[in-house]
Phi, psi and omega in degrees: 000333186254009164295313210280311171354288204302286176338303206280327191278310169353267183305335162298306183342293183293315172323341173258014201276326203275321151338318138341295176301327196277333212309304203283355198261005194266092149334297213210173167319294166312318170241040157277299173301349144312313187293298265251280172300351188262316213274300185287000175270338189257324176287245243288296161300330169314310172282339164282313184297347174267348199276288201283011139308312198282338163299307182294306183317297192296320137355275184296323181300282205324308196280310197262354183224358178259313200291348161351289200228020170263097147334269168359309193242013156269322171343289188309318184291308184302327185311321200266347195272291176352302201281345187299294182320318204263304194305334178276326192290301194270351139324300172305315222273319190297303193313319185302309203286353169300267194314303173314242225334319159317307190286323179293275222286348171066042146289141175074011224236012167358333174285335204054189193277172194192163174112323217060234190269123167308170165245185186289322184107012199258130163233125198262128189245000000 
C-alpha cells in the first residue's frame, strides 16, 4: 500500500511541476481561471478517469478469476466493479458541469463573439 502511495504522489508530482513553470504567466483573473480549468480538464480527469478504470478492471479480475471458488472475493469484486462505475457517473457528471462553466464564463475564450448581425440564411439581391 505505501508502494502504491509512494508512486500516486510521484506522478501527481510530476503532473504539478508544469504548474509551477506556469506560475509566473498568471496576469489578471481570467486566465488564472483558465490555468485553473485547462489543468483539471487536461490533468486531472484524465488521471481519475484511469484510477477508476484500474478500479473498475481490478473488480472483474478479483470477481470472474480470483472469485472462483469464493463467495467473499466475489462480493469484494462486484463491491470495486460497483464503486468503479459511480466513480465514472460522478466524473462525468462533475467534468459537464466544468465545461458549462467553461462555456457560460468565456474562460479560455478571449475572441468574444464575432460575425456581426445574424442573417435569415436567405440572400436577397
Amino acid at each position: 500500500m505505501k508502494k502504491a502511495l509512494a508512486i500516486t504522489a510521484g506522478t501527481l508530482t510530476a503532473f504539478a511541476l508544469p504548474l509551477v513553470s506556469f506560475a509566473q504567466t498568471i496576469t489578471n483573473v481570467q486566465s488564472a481561471g483558465s490555468l485553473i480549468i485547462n489543468t483539471i480538464n487536461n490533468v486531472l480527469v484524465p488521471v481519475l478517469f484511469a484510477v477508476a478504470f484500474i478500479v473498475f478492471l481490478w473488480g472483474a479480475f478479483k470477481t470472474f478469476i480470483l472469485g472462483q471458488g469464493s463467495d467473499e472475493s466475489k462480493e469484494a469484486g462486484k463491491s470495486l466493479m460497483l464503486w468503479g462505475i459511480i466513480g465514472f457517473f460522478v466524473m462525468v457528471s462533475i467534468w459537464g458541469l466544468v465545461n458549462i462553466l467553461t462555456g457560460t464564463v468565456n474562460f479560455g475564450n478571449n475572441a468574444g463573439p464575432t460575425g456581426g448581425t445574424p442573417g435569415a440564411g436567405v440572400q436577397i439581391r
